[in-house]
N, C-alpha and C positions, 0 to 999 in steps of 0.2 A: 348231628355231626355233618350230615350233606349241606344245612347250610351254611355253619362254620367253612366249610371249604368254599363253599358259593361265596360268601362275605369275602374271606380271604383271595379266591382268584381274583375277586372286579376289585380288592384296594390294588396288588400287584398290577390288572392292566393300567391301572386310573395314575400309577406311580412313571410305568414304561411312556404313557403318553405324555406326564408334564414335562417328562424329562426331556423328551421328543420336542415336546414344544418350544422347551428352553432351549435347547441346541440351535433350532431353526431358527431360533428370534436371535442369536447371538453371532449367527455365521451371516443372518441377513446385517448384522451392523459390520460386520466385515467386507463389504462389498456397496460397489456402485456401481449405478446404471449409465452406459453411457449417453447420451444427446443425441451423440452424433450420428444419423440413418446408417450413412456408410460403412459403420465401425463391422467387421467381420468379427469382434468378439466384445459383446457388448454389457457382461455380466466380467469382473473380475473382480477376486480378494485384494484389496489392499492392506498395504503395512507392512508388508512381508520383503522376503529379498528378492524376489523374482518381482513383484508390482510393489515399489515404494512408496507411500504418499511424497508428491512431487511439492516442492516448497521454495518460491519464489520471492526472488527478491528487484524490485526495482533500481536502476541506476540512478540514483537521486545524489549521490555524493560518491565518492574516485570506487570504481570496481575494485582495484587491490582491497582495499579499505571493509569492502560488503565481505568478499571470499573470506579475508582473514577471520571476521566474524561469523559469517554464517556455518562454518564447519561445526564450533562449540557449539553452538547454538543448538542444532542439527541431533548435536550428539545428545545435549541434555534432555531432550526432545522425545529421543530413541527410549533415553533410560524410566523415563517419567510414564511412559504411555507402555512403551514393548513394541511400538509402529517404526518400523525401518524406512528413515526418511534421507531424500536425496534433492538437496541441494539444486538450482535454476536460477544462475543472475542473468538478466534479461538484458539486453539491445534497448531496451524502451519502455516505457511505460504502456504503449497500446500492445506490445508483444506480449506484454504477462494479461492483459483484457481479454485476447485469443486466443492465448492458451489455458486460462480457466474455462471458458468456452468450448473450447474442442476436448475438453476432459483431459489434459495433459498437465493442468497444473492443480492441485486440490488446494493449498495453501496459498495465500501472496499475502506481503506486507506488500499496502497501495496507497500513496495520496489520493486523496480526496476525492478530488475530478474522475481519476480513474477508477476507483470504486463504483462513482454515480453510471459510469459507461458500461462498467461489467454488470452491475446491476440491470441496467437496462436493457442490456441484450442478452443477457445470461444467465440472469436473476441469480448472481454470487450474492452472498451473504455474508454480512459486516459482523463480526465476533467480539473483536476489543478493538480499541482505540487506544494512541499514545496519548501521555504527559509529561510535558516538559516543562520546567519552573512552577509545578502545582498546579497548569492548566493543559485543560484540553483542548484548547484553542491556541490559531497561530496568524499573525499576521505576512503578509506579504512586503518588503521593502524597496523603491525606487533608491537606487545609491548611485554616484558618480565620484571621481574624485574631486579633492578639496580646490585643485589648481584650474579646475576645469572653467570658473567661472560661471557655472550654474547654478542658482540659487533655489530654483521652482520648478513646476513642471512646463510653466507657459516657453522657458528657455529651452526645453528639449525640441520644438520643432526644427527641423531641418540637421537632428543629428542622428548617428547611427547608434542602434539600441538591443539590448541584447534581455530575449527572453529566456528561458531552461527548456519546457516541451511543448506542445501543446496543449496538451491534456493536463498542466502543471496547475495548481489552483492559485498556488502562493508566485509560481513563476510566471504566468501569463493571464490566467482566467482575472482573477481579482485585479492585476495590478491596469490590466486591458481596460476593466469595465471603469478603474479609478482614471487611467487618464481621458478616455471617454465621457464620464460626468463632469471634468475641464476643460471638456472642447477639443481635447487631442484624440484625431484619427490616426492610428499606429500604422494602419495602410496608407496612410495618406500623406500624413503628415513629420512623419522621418524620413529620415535622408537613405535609411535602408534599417532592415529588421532583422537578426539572425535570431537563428535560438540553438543555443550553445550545447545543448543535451546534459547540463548539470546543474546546482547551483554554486558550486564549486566553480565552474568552470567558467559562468557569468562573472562571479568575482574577482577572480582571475584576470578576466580580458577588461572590465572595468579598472582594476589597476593598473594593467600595463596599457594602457589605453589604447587599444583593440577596438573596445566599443567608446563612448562617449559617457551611458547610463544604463544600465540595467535594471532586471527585478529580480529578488530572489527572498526566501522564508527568512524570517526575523531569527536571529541574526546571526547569518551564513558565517560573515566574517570573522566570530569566535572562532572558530574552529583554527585559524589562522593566528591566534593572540602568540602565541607560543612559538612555530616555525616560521612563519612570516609576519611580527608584529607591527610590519613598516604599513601591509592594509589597512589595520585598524588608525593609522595616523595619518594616514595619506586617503583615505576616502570618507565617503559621509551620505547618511540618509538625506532625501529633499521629501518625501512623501512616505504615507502607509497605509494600507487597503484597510477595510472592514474585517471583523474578525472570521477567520476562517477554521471550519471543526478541521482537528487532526487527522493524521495519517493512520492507517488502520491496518488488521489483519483483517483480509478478510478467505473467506472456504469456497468452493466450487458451489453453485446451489445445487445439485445432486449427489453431494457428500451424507452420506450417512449419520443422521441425528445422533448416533452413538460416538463417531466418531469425531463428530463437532464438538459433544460436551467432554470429552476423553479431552482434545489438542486443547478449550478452552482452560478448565482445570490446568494442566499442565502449563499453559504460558503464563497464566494469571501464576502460579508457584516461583517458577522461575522469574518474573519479574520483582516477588516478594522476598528472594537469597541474592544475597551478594555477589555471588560468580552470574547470576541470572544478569543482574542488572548491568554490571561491569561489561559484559558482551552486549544487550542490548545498546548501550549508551556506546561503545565502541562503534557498531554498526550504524544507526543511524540516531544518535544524540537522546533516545528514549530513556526517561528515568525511570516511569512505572506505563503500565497496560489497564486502563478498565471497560467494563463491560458498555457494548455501542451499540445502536440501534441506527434501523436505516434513516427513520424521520431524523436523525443529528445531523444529515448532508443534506436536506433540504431546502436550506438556505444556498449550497450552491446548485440546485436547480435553479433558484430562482434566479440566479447571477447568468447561467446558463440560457435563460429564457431572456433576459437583458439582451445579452449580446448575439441572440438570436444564429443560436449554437447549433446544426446539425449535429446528434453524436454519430452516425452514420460516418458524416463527411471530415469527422475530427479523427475518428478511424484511419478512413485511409489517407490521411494525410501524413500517417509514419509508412 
């Protein structure tokens, strides 16, 4: 009988520890560390109401246009996971880079370029990638209007030319390195440079002719067929970059494995339902989300390394 009770007290501790065990391992996928030295609290639970996972979004097309979409978004978000998430439209593209960085942003949807730069300094981590027209790839396009008299790109010297960001892959990096390989220096050789902060707003100033030619993702000008269909008639492609990987979601790299594969599931669902995808394609033109890996933006290293890119110095240049 003594040992019967000996047998039965070690299953009861052996039961109190796994459970112990499970608890600990499930409160640790609730929480992230933060980076940053200074932080005076450097352990907190996320998901919850008091620390919400923070979820970003880049201005890559008009702000009203993100907000109105990223609320549902947000919400179906909440419901799929249980994580109480809060909403970030950004000033820029390098602002959402720094703020995955300093631990203030755990989520961004990010082109390209700026994923390669959070990566690099911050080691964020790339989750899904968009598709749009069945590919995961997107081109960059050089457009002017039809009356401008420009046929090529050898005509753009000595006119003013309108990029989206810096860190834009489809608005600057690509379209940079394509007039570069034609002998056009964009510092040198335009009559002057702006970069418009959208590709909206590139297309924009290309038709009311603001600039002379711009670059912006293949092709910006849809979005226009409906409200303004006089762009699509009044302007026109002269070039197109190399193919460039898509725009991405990517996570803080000190986000919780638990909680990466929790948000992954979840968006990958939501882009599989019809209200999922209705918001996404609202927001920023995405029809579906699949799974990405960092080697897919590799190809714009090497574009980066072309144009003999400081990401340090493309930083501070917002």
């Amino acid at each position: 009988m003594k040992n019967f009770f000996t047998v039965l007290l070690t299953l009861n501790l052996l039961i109190v520890i796994q459970n112990s065990c499970l608890n600990n391992s499930q409160d640790k996928e609730k929480k992230i560390f933060s980076k940053n030295p200074n932080s005076t609290n450097p352990e907190v639970e996320l998901g919850t109401e008091k620390n919400p996972l923070i979820m970003a979004f880049v201005p890559s097309t008009e702000a009203q246009k993100i907000v109105e979409g990223a609320e549902p978004l947000a919400n179906l978000l909440e419901e799929k996971t249980g994580y109480k998430i809060k909403n970030l439209v950004a000033t820029s593209y390098i602002a959402v880079v720094e703020s995955l960085g300093l631990g203030h942003t755990h989520i961004a949807w990010l082109p390209p370029m700026a994923y390669v730069l959070a990566h690099s300094r911050n080691n964020a981590r790339v989750i899904l990638k968009a598709v749009r027209d069945g590919k995961d790839t997107y081109y960059g396009f050089i457009g002017v209007r039809k009356d401008s008299g420009i046929k090529d790109l050898k005509a753009l010297v000595g006119k003013k030319f309108a990029f989206v960001e810096p860190a834009s892959a489809s608005g600057h990096l690509y379209p940079r390195a394509l007039l570069l390989e034609n002998g056009i220096n964009p510092d040198k050789d335009f009559k002057e440079v702006v970069f418009a902060g959208s590709h909206d707003a590139v297309v924009i100033a290309i038709f009311n002719g603001s600039v002379d030619a711009g670059a912006f993702y293949d092709d910006a000008r849809e979005k226009f067929k409906e409200s303004m269909p006089e762009i699509l008639d009044q302007t026109r492609i002269i070039a197109k970059t190399q193919p460039i990987p898509a725009d991405n979601v990517t996570v803080a790299g000190n986000l919780p494995e638990g909680i990466v594969e929790t948000l992954t599931r979840a968006l990958l669902e939501i882009a599989h339902e019809e209200e999922g995808r209705k918001i996404l394609y609202d927001i920023y033109e995405i029809e579906d989300l699949i799974p990405a890996k960092d080697k897919d933006y590799d190809s714009l290293r090497k574009v980066a390394k072309i144009l003999d890119l400081d990401l340090a110095e493309e930083l501070a240049k917002e």
